[in-house]
C-alpha positions as a LaTeX table, in Angstrom:
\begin{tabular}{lrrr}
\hline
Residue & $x$ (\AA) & $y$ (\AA) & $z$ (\AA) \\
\hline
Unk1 & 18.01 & 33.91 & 0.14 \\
Unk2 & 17.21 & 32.90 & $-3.29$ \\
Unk3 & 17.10 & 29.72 & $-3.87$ \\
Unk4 & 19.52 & 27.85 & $-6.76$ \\
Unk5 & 16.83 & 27.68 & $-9.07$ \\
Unk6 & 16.17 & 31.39 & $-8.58$ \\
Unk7 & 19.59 & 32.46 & $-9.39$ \\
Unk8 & 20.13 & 33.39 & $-13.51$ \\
Unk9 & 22.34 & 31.18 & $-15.20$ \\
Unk10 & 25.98 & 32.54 & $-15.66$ \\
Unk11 & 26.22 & 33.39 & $-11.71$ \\
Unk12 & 27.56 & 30.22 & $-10.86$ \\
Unk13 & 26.85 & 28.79 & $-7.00$ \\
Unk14 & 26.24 & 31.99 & $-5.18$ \\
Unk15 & 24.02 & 32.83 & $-2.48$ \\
Unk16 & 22.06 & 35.81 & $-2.53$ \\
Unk17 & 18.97 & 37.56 & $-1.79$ \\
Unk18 & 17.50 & 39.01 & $-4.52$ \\
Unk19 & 16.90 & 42.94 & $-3.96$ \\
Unk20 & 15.22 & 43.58 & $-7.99$ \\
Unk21 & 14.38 & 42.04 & $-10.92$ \\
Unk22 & 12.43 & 42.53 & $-14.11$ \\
Unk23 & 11.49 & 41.61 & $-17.39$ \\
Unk24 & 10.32 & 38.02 & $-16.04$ \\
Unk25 & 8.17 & 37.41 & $-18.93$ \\
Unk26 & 11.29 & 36.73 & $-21.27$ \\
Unk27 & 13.34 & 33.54 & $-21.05$ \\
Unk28 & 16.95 & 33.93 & $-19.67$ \\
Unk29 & 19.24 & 34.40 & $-23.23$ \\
Unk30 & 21.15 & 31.58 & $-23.95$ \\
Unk31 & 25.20 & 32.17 & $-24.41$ \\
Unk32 & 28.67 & 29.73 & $-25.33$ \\
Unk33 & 31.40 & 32.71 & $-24.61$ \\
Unk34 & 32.29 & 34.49 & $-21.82$ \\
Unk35 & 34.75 & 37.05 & $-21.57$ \\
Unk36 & 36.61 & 37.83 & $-17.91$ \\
Unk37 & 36.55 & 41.93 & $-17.60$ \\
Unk38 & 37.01 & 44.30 & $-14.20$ \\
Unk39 & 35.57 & 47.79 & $-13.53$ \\
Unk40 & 36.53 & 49.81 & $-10.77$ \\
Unk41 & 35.39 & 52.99 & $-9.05$ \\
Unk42 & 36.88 & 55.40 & $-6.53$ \\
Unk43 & 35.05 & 56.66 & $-4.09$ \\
Unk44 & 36.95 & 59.79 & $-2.08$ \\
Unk45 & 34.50 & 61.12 & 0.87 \\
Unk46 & 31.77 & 62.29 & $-0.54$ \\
Unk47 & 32.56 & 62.03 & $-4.11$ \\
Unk48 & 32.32 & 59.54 & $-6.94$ \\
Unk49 & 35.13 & 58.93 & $-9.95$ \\
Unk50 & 33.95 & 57.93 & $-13.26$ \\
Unk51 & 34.76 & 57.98 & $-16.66$ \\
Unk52 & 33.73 & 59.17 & $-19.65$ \\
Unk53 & 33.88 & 56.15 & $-22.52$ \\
Unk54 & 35.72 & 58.39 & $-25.26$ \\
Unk55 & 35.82 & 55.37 & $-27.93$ \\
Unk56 & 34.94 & 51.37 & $-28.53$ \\
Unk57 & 31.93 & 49.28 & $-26.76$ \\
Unk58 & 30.10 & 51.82 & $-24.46$ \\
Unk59 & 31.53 & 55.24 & $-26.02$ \\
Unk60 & 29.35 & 58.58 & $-24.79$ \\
Unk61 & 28.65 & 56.56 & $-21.98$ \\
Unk62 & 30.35 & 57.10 & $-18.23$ \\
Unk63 & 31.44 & 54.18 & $-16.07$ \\
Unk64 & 34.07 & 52.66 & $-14.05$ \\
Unk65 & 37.63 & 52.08 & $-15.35$ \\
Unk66 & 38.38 & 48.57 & $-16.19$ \\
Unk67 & 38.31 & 45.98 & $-19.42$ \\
Unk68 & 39.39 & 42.51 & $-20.10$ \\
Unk69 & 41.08 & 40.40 & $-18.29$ \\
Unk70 & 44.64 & 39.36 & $-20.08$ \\
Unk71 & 46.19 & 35.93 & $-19.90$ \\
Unk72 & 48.31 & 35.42 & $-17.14$ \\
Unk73 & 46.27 & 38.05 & $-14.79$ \\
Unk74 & 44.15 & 37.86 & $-12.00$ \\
Unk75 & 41.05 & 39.75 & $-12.16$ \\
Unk76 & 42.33 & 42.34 & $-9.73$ \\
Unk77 & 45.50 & 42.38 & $-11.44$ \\
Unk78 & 43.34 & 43.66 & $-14.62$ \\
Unk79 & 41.62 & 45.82 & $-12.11$ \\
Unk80 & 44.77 & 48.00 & $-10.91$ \\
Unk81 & 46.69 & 47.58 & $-14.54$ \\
Unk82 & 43.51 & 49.10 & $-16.35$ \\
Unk83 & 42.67 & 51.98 & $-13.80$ \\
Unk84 & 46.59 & 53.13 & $-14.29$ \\
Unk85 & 45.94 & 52.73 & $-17.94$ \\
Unk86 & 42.71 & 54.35 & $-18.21$ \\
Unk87 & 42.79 & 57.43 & $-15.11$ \\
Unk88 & 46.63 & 57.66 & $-14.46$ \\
Unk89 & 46.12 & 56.24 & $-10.83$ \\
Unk90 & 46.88 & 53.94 & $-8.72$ \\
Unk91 & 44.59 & 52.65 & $-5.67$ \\
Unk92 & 44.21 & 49.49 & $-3.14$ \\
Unk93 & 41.12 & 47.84 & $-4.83$ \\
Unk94 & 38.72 & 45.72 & $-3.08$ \\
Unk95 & 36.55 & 43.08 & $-4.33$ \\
Unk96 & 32.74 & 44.36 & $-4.53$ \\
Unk97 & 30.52 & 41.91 & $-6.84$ \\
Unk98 & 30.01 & 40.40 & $-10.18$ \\
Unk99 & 28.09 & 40.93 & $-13.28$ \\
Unk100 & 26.91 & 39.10 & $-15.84$ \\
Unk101 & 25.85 & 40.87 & $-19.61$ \\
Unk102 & 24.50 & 39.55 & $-22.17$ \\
Unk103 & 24.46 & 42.10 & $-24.46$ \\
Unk104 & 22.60 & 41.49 & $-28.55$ \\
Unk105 & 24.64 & 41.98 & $-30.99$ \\
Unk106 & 27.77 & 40.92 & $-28.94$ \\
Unk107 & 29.25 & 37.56 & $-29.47$ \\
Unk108 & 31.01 & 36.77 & $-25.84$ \\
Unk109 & 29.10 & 37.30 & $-22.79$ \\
Unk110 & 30.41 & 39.80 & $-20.26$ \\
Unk111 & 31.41 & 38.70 & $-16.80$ \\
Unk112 & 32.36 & 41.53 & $-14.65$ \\
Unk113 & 34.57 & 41.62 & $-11.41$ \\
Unk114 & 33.65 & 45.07 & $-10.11$ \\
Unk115 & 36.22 & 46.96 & $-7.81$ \\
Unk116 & 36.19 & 49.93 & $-5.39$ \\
Unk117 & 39.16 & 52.09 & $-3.64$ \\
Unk118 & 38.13 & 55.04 & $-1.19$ \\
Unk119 & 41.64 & 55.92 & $-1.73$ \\
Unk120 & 44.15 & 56.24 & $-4.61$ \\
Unk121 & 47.76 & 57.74 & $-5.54$ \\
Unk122 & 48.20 & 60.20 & $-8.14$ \\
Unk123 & 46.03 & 62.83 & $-10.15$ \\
Unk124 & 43.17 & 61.46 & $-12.57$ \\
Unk125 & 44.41 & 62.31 & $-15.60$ \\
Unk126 & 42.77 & 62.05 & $-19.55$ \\
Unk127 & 43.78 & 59.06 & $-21.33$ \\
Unk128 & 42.80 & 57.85 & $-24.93$ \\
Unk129 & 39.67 & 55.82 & $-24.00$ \\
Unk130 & 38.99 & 57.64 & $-21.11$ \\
Unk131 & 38.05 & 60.84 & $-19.34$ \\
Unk132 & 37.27 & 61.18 & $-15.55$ \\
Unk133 & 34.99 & 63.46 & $-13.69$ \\
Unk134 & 33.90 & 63.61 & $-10.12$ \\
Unk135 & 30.40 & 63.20 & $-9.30$ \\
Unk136 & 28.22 & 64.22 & $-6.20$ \\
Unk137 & 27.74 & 61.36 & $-3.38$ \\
Unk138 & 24.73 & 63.13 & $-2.03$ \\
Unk139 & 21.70 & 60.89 & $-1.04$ \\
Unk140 & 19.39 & 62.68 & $-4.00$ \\
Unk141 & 22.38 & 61.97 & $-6.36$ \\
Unk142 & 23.02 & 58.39 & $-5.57$ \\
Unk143 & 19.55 & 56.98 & $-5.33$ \\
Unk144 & 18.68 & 59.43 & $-8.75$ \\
Unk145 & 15.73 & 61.30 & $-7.00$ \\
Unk146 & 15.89 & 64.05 & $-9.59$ \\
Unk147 & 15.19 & 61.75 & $-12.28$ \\
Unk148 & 12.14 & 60.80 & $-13.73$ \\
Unk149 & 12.87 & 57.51 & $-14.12$ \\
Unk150 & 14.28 & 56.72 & $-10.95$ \\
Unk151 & 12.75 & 53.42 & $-9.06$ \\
Unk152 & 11.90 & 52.81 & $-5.55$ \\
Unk153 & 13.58 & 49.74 & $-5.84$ \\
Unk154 & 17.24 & 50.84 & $-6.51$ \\
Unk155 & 17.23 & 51.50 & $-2.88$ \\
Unk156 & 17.71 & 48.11 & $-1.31$ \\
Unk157 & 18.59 & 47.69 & 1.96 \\
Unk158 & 22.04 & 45.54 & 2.37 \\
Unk159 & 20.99 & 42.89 & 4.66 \\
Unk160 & 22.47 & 42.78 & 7.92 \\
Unk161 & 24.45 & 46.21 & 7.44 \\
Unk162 & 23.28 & 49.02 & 8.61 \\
Unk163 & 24.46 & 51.54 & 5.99 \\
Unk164 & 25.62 & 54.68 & 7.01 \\
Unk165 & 24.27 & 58.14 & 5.51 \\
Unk166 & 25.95 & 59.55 & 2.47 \\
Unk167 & 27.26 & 62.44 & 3.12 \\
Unk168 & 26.33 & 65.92 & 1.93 \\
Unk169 & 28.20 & 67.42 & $-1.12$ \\
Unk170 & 30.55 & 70.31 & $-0.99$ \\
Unk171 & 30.60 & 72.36 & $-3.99$ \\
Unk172 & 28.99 & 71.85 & $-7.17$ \\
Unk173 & 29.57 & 68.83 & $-8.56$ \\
Unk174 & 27.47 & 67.25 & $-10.61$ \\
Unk175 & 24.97 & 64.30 & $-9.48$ \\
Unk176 & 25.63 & 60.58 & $-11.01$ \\
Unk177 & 24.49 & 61.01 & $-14.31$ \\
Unk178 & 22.05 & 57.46 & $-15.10$ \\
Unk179 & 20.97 & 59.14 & $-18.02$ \\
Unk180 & 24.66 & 58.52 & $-19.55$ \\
Unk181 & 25.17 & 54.99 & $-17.85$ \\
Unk182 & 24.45 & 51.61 & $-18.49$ \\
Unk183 & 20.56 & 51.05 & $-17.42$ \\
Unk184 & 21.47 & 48.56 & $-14.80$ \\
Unk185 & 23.93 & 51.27 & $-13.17$ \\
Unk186 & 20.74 & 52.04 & $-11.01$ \\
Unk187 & 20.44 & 48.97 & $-9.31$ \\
Unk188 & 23.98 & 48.20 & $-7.82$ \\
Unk189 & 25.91 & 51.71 & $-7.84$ \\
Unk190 & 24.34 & 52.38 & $-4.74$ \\
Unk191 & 25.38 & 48.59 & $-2.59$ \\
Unk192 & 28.90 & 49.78 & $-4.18$ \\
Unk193 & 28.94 & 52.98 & $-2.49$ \\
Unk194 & 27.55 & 51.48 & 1.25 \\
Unk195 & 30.18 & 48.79 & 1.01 \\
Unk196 & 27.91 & 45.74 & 0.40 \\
Unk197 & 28.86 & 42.87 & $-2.25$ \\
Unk198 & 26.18 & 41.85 & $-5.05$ \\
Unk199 & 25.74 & 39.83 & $-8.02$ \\
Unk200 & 23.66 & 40.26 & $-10.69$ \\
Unk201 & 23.06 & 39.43 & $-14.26$ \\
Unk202 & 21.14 & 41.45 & $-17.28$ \\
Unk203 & 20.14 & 40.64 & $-20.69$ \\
Unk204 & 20.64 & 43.89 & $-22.79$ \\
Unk205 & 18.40 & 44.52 & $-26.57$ \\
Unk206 & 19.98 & 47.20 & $-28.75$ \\
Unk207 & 19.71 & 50.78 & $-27.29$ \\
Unk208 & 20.68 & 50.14 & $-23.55$ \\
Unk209 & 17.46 & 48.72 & $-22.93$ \\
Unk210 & 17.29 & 46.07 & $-20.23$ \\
Unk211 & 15.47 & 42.81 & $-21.17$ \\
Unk212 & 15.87 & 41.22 & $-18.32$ \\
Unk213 & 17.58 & 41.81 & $-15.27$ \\
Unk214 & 17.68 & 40.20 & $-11.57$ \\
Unk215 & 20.17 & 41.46 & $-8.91$ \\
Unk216 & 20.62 & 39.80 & $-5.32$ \\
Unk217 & 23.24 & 40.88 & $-2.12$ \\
Unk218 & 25.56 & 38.55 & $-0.69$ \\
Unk219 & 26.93 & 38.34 & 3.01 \\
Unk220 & 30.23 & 38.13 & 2.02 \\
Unk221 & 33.04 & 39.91 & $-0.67$ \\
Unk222 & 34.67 & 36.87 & $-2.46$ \\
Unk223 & 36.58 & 37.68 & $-5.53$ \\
Unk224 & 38.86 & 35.37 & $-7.68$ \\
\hline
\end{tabular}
């Protein structure tokens, strides 16, 4: 486990063990806002939804389906009232980790409450902001081995899980496509997808380029 002084600031009391990190050299950014937001993903077998960011903060980008967190909500409140929004579905969301962004440029901070469903009700459907698109589940998909950039360390083990395999892709879908994602996608897409619970906090310059990052599991799901 890492210990207090390990964990970044923003992550609250949490106990994790820390599965990657980078860009030690550089101090932790300092922040005075946060902002509450969800993101949730649907997982069906051996396929992944996501969304492609059609407008605002993130467009040409894909990713969950989620945003901020009105008054009056709960975060998974947000969670199912955004994907309905968003994809045109409906699904039992689960709790699956946190993030923390601190992104230049960007006054509040972002504190994530990410979600997953391996079931839903209705037909993903185009929306204004939004456009979803399946994606492969296959082990060379998930863990990016076709990609240059891929690293050995966005294959952490969840500790005491014993993950099952991924199953191989029917068809030709696509595979998970980091090169249109958030850089930190890498690290924590895959605990999502195994069913383990994370936290995990990155510092972001202009350009989707990672400053800093540190990402840890946790032994248990504990959302809001």
């Amino acid at each position: 486990m890492a210990s207090d002084s390990d964990i970044p600031p923003g992550l609250g009391d949490v106990k994790a063990q820390v599965y990657a990190q980078g860009g030690n050299e550089h101090e932790w950014r300092p922040f005075k806002h946060t902002r509450l937001y969800t993101n949730a993903f649907i997982i069906e077998g051996n396929k992944l939804l996501l969304g492609f960011k059609k407008r605002g903060f993130g467009a040409g980008l894909y990713n969950g389906f989620g945003g901020k967190v009105e008054p009056g909500e709960t975060p998974a409140q947000a969670a199912r009232r955004e994907l309905q929004e968003e994809a045109g579905i409906d699904a039992p969301l689960e709790y699956a980790g946190r993030l923390f962004f601190v992104v230049t440029g960007v006054e509040s901070v972002f504190d994530i409450r990410i979600y997953v469903a391996r079931e839903y009700v209705g037909v993903p459907t185009e929306s204004d902001e939004m456009r979803p698109r399946w994606f492969a589940l296959s082990e060379d998909s998930l863990y990016a081995r076709r990609l240059a950039q891929s690293d050995p360390q966005a294959d952490p083990p969840i500790p005491g899980q014993v993950a099952p395999p991924v199953p191989s892709v029917d068809g030709d879908l696509p595979d998970i496509p980091y090169d249109q994602m958030w850089a930190d996608d890498i690290y924590w897409l895959p605990h999502l997808v195994r069913g383990g619970c994370f936290v995990g906090r990155a510092d972001f310059d202009e350009g989707n380029v990672m400053r800093r990052y540190w990402f840890g599991s946790v032994p248990h799901c504990k959302g809001d």
